[in-house]
C-alpha positions as CSV (number, residue, x, y, z in Angstrom):
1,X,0.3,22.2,0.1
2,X,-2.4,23.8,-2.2
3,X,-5.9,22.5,-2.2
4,X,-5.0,22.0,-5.8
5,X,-1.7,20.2,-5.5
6,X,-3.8,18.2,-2.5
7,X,-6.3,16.9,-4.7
8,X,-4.2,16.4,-7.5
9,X,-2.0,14.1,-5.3
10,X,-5.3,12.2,-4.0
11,X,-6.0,11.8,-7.5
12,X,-2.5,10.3,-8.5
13,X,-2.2,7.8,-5.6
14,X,-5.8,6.6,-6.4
15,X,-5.1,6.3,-10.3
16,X,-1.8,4.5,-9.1
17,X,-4.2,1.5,-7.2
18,X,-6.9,1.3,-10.5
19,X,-9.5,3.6,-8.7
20,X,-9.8,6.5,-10.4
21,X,-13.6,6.2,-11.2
22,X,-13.9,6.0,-7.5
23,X,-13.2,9.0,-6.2
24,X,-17.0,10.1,-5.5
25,X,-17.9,7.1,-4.0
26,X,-18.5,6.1,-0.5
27,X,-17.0,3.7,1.7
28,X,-20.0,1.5,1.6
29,X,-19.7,1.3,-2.3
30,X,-16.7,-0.2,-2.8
31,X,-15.9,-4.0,-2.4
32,X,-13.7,-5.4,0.3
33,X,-10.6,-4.9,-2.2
34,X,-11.6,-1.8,-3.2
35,X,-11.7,-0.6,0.2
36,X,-8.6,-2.0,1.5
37,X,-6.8,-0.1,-1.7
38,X,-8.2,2.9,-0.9
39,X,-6.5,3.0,2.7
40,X,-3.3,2.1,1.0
41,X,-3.6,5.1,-1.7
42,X,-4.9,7.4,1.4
43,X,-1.7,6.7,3.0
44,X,0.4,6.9,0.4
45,X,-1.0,10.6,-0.4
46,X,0.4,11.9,2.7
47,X,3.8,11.1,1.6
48,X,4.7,9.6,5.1
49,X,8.4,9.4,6.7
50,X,7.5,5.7,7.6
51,X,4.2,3.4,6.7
52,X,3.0,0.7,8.3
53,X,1.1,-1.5,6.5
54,X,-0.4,-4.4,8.1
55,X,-1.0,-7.1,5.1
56,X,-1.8,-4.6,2.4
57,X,-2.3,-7.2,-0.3
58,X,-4.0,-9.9,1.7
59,X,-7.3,-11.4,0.0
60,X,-6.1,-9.1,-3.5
61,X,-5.9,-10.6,-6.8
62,X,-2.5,-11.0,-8.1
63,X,-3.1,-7.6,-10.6
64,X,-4.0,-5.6,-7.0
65,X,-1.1,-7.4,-5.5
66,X,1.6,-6.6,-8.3
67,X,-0.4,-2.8,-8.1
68,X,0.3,-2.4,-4.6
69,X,4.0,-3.6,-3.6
70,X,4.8,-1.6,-6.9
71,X,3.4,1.6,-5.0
72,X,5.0,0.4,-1.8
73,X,8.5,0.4,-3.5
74,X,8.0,3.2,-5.6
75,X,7.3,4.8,-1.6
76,X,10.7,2.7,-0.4
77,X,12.5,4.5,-3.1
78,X,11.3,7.6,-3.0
79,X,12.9,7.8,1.0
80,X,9.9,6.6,2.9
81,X,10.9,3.8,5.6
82,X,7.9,1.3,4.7
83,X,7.3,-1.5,7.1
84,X,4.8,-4.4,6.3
85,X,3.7,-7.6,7.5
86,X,2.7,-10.3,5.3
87,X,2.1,-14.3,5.1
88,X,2.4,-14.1,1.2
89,X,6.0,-15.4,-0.1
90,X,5.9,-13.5,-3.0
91,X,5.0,-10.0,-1.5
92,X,7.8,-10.6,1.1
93,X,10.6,-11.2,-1.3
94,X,10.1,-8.0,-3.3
95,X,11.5,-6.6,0.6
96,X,14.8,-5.7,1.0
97,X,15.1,-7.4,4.2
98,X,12.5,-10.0,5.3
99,X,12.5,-10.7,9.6
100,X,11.2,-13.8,10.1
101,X,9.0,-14.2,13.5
102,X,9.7,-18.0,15.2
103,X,8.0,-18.5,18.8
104,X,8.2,-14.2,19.0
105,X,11.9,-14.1,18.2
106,X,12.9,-12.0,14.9
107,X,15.5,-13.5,13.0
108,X,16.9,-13.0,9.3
109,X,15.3,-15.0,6.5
């Protein structure tokens, strides 16, 4: 990919979580939230075969919440296997299949 296709790709995936007027800043300038959707934008920028995302829209308002599952299935859709863990009810039932962990055994919702 082209430096210019690269950075117009990070742009996209950063405008897609509501951080576009970040883009300049460092780590230590951005809130908790801030942060945590920056790593899901940096992922989503390398347009991965799988992602693992270990609860991507824990401690997020409900707007950051709605902003990332929306990316997340926009990534399911688009071909990429996309794996997440999650104690919110509502982020789990946007999933297309929802494992349920009881005393370390997986089982179907």
């Amino acid at each position: 990919m082209s430096r210019r296709d690269a950075d117009r790709r990070v742009a996209d995936c950063l405008a897609s979580m509501g951080l576009h007027d970040f883009a300049r800043h460092l780590t230590e300038e951005l809130s908790g939230g801030q942060q945590q959707r920056v790593a899901v934008a940096r992922a989503l920028a390398t347009e991965p075969a799988m992602l693992l995302a270990d609860e991507p829209t824990s401690d997020l308002d409900e707007g950051n919440r709605v902003r990332i599952v929306q990316a997340l299935r926009r990534q399911a859709d688009a071909g990429t296997v996309v794996l997440l863990t999650t104690h919110d009810p509502e982020t789990a039932a946007e999933a297309d299949t929802v494992p349920l962990l009881d005393e370390g055994r997986a089982r179907r919702a």
